[in-house]
TORKOL-163843 format. One record per residue (C-alpha): x negated, y, z. Coordinates in steps of 0.5 Angstrom, whole numbers, plus 500, padded with zeros to 3 digits. Layout:
// residues N
XYZ
...
***
This chain:
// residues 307
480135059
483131053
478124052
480121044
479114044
478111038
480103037
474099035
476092030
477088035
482092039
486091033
493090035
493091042
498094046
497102047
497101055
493095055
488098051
488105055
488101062
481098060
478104057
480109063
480105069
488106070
492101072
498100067
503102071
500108071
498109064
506107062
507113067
502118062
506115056
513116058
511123061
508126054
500126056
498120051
498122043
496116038
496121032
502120027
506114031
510115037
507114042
509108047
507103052
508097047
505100040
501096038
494099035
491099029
483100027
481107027
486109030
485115034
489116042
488123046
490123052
490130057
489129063
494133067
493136073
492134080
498133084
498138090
497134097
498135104
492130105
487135109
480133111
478132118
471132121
472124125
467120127
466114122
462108123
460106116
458100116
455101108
456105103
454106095
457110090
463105089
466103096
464104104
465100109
468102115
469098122
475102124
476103131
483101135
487107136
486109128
492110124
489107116
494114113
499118114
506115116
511118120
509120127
502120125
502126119
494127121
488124124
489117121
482114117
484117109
484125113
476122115
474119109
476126105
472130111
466125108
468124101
471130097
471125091
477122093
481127093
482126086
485120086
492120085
495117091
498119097
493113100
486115096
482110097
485105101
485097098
488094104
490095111
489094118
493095123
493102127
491098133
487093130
479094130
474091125
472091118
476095112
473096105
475103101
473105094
471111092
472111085
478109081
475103077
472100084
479101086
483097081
477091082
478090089
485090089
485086084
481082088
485081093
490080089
487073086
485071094
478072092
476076098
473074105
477076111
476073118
479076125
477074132
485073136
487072142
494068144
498065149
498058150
494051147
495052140
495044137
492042133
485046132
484048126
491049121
494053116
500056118
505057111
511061114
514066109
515073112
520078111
523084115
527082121
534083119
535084126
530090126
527094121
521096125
519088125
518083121
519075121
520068118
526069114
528064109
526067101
521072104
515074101
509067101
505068107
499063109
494063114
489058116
485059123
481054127
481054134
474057138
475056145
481053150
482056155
488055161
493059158
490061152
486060146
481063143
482064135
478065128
485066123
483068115
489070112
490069105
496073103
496081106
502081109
504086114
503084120
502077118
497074123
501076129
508074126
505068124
502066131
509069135
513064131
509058134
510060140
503062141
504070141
497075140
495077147
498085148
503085142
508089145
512088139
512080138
510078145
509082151
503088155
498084158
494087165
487085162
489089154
492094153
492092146
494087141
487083141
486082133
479083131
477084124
470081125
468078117
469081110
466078104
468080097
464081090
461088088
466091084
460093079
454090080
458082081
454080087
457078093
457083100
458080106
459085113
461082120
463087127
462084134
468085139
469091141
468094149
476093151
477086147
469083151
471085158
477082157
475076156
469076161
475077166
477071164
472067165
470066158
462067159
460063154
464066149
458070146
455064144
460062140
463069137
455070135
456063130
462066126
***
């Protein structure tokens, strides 16, 4: 399959992978790479990435064939919170690895997406589908595209801060004041890889968070963060002395969790086609609520139903 394009009067002097990555949905690094590898024709004019284009003038472009990968579907148990023909929503349980990576090879969401979506198998990527991350022992919300344009659109999103996101944490300790933004730069922690930290001229990192409910020895938080950082929330927390309840990697187990307590509970953001705005919430999952009712916290409830 080899699409022509042909350039339209005001596409007049556009650069070649400007002009492909509007018309085909991919992204510009990606049509640079279709360039440089000789599947891109502009006729009598070399073509390269900066060419600028003349009206009339025809591109082809051959699409080549599918990279093979070792991504095989896996029939596991989703919870589709919605789903169209651009992008589902899922409310990821904990224990969940979001894609393969290294000791998690399979079982992971990608290997359950593809069991209920061949489509995306035709995604040149080693992620198919996903748009951001959580965690693999963090439960909530995440969004996934099912076509490449929907893809681009919500990364682009989440690029420019546009989308919604909300977690329910737990953490040790009063956290002072009650509502904030913790803005705090993050990078790996030079003293373990495995590990990031707040190192100077590290990559931005902001969170804003408000405080729901004290209680003795802890503080029950909604936190938003505004960058997607890894592991942004727990970092930035652990840094204030206020370490997420069951993080053994920047805090310690706890005898009531036998995870980290961080619950994507909100997701808002626009619809990558149709423009309207799409909003979806997860109550707390069993292990984090019977946890919290051992702390005497009843009436949390209440509050979480408000968020």
């Amino acid at each position: 399959m080899s699409p022509i394009y042909q350039v339209e009067a005001e596409e007049e002097g556009e650069r070649l992978d400007r002009f492909l990555a509007r018309r085909t949905g991919l992204s510009r690094s990606q049509v640079q790479k279709a360039v440089s590898g000789g599947y891109v024709e502009t006729q009598e004019r070399e073509a390269r990435p900066s060419l600028r284009l003349r009206r009339g003038q025809e591109v082809k472009v051959t699409v080549p064939p599918p990279v093979p990968s070792t991504l095989l579907p896996e029939a596991i148990p989703l919870k589709i919170v919605y789903e169209d023909g651009d992008l589902v929503v899922v409310d990821k349980p904990a224990g969940l690895c979001v894609h393969p990576a290294p000791g998690h090879t399979s079982g992971t969401l990608v290997n359950a997406l593809l069991f209920r979506y061949p489509e995306l198998s035709l995604m040149a990527s080693p992620r198919p589908g996903i748009v951001h991350r959580l965690d693999m022992d963090t439960s909530g919300l995440i969004m996934i595209a099912r076509r490449e344009p929907a893809r681009l659109f919500l990364s682009q999103e989440l690029k420019a801060r546009r989308v919604n996101k909300r977690y329910l944490v737990l953490v040790r300790g009063r956290v002072v004041p009650e509502q904030g933004i913790i803005e705090a730069p993050l990078g790996r922690n030079p003293g373990n890889r495995k590990k990031m930290a707040v190192v100077p001229g590290g990559r931005e990192a902001r969170t804003s968070y408000r405080v729901l409910r004290h209680m003795e020895g802890f503080s029950l938080v909604e936190a938003s963060p505004e960058t997607g950082r890894t592991h942004q929330i727990r970092v930035h927390f652990a840094s204030l002395g206020h370490p997420v309840v069951g993080d053994r990697l920047y805090g310690a187990k706890s005898p009531l969790f036998e995870r980290q307590f961080l619950h994507a509970c909100y997701l808002g953001f626009r619809h990558p086609r149709e423009g309207r705005w799409l909003e979806f919430t997860s109550p707390l999952p069993p292990d984090l609520e019977e946890g919290l009712k051992a702390l005497s916290l009843k009436d949390s409830s209440a509050k979480i139903a408000r968020l």
